[in-house]
C-alpha positions in Angstrom: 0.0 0.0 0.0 2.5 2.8 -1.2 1.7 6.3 0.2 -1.1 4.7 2.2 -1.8 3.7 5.6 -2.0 0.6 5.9 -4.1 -0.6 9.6 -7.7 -1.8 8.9 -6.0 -3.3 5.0 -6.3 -6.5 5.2 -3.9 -9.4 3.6 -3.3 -12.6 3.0 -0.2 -14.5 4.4 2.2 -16.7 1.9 1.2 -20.1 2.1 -1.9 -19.6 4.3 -3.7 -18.3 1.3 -7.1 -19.3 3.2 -6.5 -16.8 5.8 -6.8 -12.6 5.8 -5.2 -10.5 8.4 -6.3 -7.1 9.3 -3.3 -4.9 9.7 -3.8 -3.5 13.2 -0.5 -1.4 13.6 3.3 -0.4 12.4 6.7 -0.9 14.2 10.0 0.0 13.4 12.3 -2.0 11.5 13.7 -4.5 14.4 15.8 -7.4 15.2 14.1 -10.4 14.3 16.6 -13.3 14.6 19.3 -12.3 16.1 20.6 -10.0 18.6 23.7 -9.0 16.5 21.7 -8.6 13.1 20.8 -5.4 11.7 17.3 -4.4 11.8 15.1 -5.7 9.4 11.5 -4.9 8.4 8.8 -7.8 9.7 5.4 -8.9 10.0 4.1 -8.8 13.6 0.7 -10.7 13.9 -1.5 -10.6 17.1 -2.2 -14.1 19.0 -5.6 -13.7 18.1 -5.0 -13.5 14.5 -2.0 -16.5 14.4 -2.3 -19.5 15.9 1.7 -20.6 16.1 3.2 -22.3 19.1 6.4 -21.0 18.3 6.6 -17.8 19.7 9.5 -16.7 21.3 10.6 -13.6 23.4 14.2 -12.2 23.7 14.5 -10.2 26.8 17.6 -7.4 27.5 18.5 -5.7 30.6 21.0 -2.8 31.2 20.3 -3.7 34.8 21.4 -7.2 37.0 20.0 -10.5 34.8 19.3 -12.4 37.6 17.2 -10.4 39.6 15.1 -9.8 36.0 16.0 -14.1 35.6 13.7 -14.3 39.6 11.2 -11.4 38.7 10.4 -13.9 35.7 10.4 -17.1 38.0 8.3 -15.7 40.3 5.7 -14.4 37.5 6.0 -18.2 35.8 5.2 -20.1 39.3 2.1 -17.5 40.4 -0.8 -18.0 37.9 -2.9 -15.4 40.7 -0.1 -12.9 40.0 0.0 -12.9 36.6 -4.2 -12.7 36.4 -3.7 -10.2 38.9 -1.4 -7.7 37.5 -2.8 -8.9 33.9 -6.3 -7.4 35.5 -5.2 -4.6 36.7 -3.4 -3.8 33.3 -6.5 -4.2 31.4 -8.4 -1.7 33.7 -5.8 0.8 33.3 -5.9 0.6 29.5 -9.6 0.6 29.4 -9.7 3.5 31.4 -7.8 5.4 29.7 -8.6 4.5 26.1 -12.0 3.6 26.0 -14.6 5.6 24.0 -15.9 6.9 27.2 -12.7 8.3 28.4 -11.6 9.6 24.5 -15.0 11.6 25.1 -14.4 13.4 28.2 -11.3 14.1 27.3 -12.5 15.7 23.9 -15.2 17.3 26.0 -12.5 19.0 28.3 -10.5 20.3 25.4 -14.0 21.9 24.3 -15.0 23.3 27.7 -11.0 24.5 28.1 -11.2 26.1 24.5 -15.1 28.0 25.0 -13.9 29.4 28.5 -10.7 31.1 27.0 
């Protein structure tokens, strides 16, 4: 889609010509195999549009790998932490990016703007 944007296009996948994607954002160009690669543009698709067991995520710190190496243990033997703080992570984003709060804040901008 040159000179287009392209979330809400939809495509089709090589060799899963049965199946259309909805393009739902854009990233950067990014390291996709290998840490020492140069960036390389990719295709990101959301779990709910690709059904693939093998996903994999590369984690970097710039702080102490084993207290990052327990924060990650501790997360992978509490399933009430993870729904927990996975709860409380959806609340946050629905209150702040739901319809209701995109109104009030347009509504604020309006009521800022018409008082002077």
């Amino acid at each position: 889609w040159p000179n287009q944007d392209p979330v809400g296009k939809r495509m089709r996948r090589e060799g899963k010509q049965n199946e259309v994607y909805e393009v739902v954002g854009l990233a950067r160009n990014s390291k996709y195999f290998f840490i020492a690669e140069s960036p390389i543009a990719a295709v990101y698709f959301a779990t709910a549009q690709h059904d693939d067991s093998n996903l994999y995520l590369f984690l970097h710190t710039d702080r102490d790998p084993a207290a990052m190496a327990d924060a990650l243990a501790t997360y992978a033997a509490s399933p009430a932490l993870r729904a927990a703080h996975g709860a409380a992570g959806r609340a946050r984003i629905e209150a702040q990016f739901s319809l209701e709060a995109m109104v009030a804040r347009y509504a604020g901008v309006y009521e800022r703007a018409l008082a002077g």
